[in-house]
N, C-alpha and C positions, 0 to 999 in steps of 0.2 A: 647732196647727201653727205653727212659724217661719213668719217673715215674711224673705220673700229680700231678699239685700244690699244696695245699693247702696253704692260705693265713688266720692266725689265728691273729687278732687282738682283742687286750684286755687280760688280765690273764687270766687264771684256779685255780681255789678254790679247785674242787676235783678230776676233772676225767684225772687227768695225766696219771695214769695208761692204761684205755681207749685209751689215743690219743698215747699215747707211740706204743701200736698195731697198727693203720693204718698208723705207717713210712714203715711199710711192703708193704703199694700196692702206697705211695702218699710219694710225698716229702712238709713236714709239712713246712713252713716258717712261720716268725716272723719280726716285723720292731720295731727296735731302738726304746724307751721309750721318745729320744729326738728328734724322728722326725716330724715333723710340716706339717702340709697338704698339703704348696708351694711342699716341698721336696716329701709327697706322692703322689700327681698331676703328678710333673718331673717324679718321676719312673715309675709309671705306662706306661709313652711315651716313657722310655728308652730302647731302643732292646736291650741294653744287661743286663737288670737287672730281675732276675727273677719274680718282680712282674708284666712284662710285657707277661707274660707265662702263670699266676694262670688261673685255671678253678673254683676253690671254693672259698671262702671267708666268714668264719666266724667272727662272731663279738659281741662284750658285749658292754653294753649300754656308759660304762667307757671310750671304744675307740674311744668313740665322740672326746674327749680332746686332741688325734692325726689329726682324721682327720677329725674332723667337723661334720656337719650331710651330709648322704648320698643323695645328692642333685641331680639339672642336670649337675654340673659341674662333678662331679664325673660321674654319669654316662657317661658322653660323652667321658671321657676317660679314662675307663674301658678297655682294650683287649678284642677283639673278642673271646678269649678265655673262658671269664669266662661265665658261665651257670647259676650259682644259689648263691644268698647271704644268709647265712644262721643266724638268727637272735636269740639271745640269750634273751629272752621275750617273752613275749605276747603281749605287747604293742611294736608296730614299729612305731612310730611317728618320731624318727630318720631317717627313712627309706621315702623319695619322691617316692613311689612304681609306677608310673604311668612311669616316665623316665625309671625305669629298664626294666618296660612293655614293654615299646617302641623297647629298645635294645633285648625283649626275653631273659631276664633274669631273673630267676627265684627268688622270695623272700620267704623267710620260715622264722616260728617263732614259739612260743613252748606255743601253746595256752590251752591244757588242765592242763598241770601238773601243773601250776603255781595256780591251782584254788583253793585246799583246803586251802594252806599255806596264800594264801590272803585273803580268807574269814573266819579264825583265826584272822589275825590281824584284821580285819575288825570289829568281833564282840567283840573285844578286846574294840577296842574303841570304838563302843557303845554303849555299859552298863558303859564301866568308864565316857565317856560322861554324859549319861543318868545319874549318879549319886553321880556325880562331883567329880569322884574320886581326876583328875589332883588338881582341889580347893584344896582336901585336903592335898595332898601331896605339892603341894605348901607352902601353911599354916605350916606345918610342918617343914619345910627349911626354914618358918621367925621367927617360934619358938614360935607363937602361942597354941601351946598345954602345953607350960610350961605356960603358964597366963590362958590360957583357957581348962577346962578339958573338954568340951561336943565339938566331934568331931573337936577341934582345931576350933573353928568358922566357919567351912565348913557351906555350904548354905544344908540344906536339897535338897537329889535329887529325883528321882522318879522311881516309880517299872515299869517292864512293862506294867501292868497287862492295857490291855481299849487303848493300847496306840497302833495307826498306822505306821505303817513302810513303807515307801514309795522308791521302787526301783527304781532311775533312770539308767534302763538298766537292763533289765533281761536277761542274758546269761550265760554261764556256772556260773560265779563268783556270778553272782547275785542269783541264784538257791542256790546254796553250802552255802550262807549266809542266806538264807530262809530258809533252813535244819536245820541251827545251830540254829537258832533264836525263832523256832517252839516252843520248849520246854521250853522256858521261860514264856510261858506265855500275848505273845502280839495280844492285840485285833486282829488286823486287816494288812492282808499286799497287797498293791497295785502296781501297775509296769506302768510305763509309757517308750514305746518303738517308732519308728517310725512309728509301723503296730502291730497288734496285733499277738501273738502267738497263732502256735495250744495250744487248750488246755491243753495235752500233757505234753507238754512244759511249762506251768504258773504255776506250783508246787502251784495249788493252789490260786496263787494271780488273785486280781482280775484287770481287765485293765481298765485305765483312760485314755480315748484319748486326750483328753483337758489338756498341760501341765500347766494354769492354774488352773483349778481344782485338779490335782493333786498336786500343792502345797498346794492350800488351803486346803486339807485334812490331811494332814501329822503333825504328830508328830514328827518322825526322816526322815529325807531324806538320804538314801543310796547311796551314787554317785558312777556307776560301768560303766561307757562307756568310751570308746576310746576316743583320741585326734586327732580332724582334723577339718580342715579350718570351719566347719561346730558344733562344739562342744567349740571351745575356747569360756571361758566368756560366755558359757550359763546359769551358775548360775550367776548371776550377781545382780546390784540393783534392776532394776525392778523384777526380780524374788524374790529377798528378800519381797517385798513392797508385794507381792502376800501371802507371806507366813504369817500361825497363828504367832501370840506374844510367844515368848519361846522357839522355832524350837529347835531342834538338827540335827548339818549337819555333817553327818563323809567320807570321802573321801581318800579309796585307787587305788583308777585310776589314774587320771595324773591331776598334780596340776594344771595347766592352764585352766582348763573345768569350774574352781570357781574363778572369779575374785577377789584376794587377800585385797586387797584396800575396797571393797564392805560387803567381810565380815568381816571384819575388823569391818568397820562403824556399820553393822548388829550387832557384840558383844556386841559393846560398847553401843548402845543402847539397847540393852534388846531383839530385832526383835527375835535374836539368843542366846540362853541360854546358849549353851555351842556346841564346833565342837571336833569332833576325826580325826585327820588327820599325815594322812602318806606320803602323796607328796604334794608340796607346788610348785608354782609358776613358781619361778628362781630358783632351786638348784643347789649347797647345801647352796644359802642365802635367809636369813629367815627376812621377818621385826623383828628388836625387839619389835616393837610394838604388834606385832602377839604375841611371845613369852613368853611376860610377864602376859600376860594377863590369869588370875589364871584360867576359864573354859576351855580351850584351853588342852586336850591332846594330846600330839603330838610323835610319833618316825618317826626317821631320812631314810624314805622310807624302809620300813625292809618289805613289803610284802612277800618276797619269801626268807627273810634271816634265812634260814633254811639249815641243814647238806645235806636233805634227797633232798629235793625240788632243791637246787643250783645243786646239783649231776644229779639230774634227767634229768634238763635243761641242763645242760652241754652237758649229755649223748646223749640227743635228737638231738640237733647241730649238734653233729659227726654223728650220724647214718645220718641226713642229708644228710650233707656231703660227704658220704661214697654211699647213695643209689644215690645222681646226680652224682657218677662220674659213680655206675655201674650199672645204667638203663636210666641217663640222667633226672632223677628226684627224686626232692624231695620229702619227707615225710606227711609234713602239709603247702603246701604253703597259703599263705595270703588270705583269700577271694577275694582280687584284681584281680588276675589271675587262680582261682581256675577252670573256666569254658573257660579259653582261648584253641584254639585248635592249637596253635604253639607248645605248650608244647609237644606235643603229637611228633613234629620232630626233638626234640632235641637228640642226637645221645647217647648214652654210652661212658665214655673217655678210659674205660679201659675194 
């Protein structure tokens, strides 16, 4: 008897060893570095190409640049074979999950591990935010500290201490930043969600149902929610024009949710004092205009760039992977289809 598919798109960082073991029950494939989405489309419809076979399908965010984003084109010409995509993230916004719904295809993604390593970076940049670290280290690279000896002409920044922290989105990542943030010292933390948490759950913060009010309180805005048709450019200018004079806005979610252009115009006028940011717009291009601009600290989306964390996610993929093929499901599927009752007839392949 065959040995069922697997379909690994994108590299591996660490867990080679891992996927080296399940060649033992699955035959692992891989497609060409130079093949282009026309040519993944073609194969998929080709009977004699094995990726017209796959029952799994892993994938990292990288392999967009093969084959696009997982849209209804792909879907529709998927083989009836495949069962489950398995997604190397927390955020699937690559992922059109309603199409796979349709085909009863399973979507997974690696929603808790990715949580502390982002809510590091996260409070990374908002204390350096908060205190113009970026200013100064700028300053420093124009060489400012040789003319000037009191902090390179850095702008004075500010302590925690009185100052509001404002969650948009409280969920695992937004919790795990509230943890970290506790001990420094900050007055006050609020959460603004689409429905209010149990109690339980609000680690404390307190909820603002009125998302303009919730700006207008805030001293830093934490941005931690998803990306979708409903979330693009919800920070935007009128959101800006809501908020206090001086804001601090830091954002390790997904750059689109902050209309780039918006707060741009926010820096440069004063609206916004200084942004921490870790995904931006269009990646990996960045306005220069963003860039130069001395309050601005920024790294090149590194939320989960970690030994321990890239490892872990890897790991999860596979295990995935390995439970759809020998119970017919996966692990952590998607909220999308977490309550769907098809799942429940999806068969075991091996």
């Amino acid at each position: 008897m065959a040995k069922p598919i697997i379909l690994r798109l994108g590299s591996l960082t660490f867990a080679q060893p891992q996927w080296k073991e399940v060649e033992e029950i699955a035959d692992v494939i891989t497609v060409d570095d130079s093949m282009t989405r026309e040519q993944f489309l073609k194969e998929l419809k080709n009977p004699e190409s094995k990726l017209s076979k796959v029952s799994v399908i892993t994938r990292t965010v990288g392999s967009a640049s093969q084959t696009g984003l997982f849209d209804e084109e792909i879907a529709k010409a998927l083989p009836d074979s495949v069962i489950a995509i398995c997604h190397t993230g927390a955020g699937y916004d690559q992922i059109q999950v309603q199409y796979f719904k349709e085909r009863h295809i399973q979507v997974a993604n690696v929603p808790e591990i990715v949580s502390n390593a982002t809510a590091d970076t996260h409070v990374f940049l908002l204390l350096g935010a908060l205190r113009n670290f970026a200013y100064g280290h700028h300053n420093i690279l124009a060489g400012k500290w040789q003319e000037v000896t009191s902090a390179a002409e850095t702008p004075f920044g500010y302590d925690p201490d009185g100052k509001t922290v404002a969650i948009l989105g409280l969920g695992r990542i937004g919790r795990a930043i509230v943890d970290r943030l506790k001990p420094f010292g900050f007055g006050k933390f609020i959460y603004h969600n689409r429905h209010r948490l149990p109690e339980d759950e609000e680690n404390g913060c307190e909820y603002v149902a009125s998302i303009d009010d919730f700006y207008q309180q805030a001293d830093v805005i934490s941005i931690n929610i998803p990306l979708n048709t409903h979330t693009k450019h919800l920070v935007n200018k009128e959101a800006f024009d809501k908020m206090k004079e001086g804001v601090v806005i830091v954002n390790t979610a997904r750059g689109p949710v902050v209309d780039e252009k918006a707060l741009i115009a926010a820096l440069k006028s004063g609206k916004v004092r200084g942004a921490g940011l870790d995904v931006f717009e269009d990646e990996p291009h960045i306005p220069k205009e963003l860039l130069e601009l001395p309050q601005v600290l920024t790294t090149p989306h590194m939320g989960t760039h970690s030994v321990q964390t890239r490892w872990r996610m890897e790991k999860l993929v596979l295990d995935n992977a390995i439970s759809a093929l020998k119970t017919g499901k996966v692990i952590t599927p998607v909220p999308e289809i977490q309550n769907d009752n098809w799942i429940e007839e999806i068969q075991p392949v091996i």
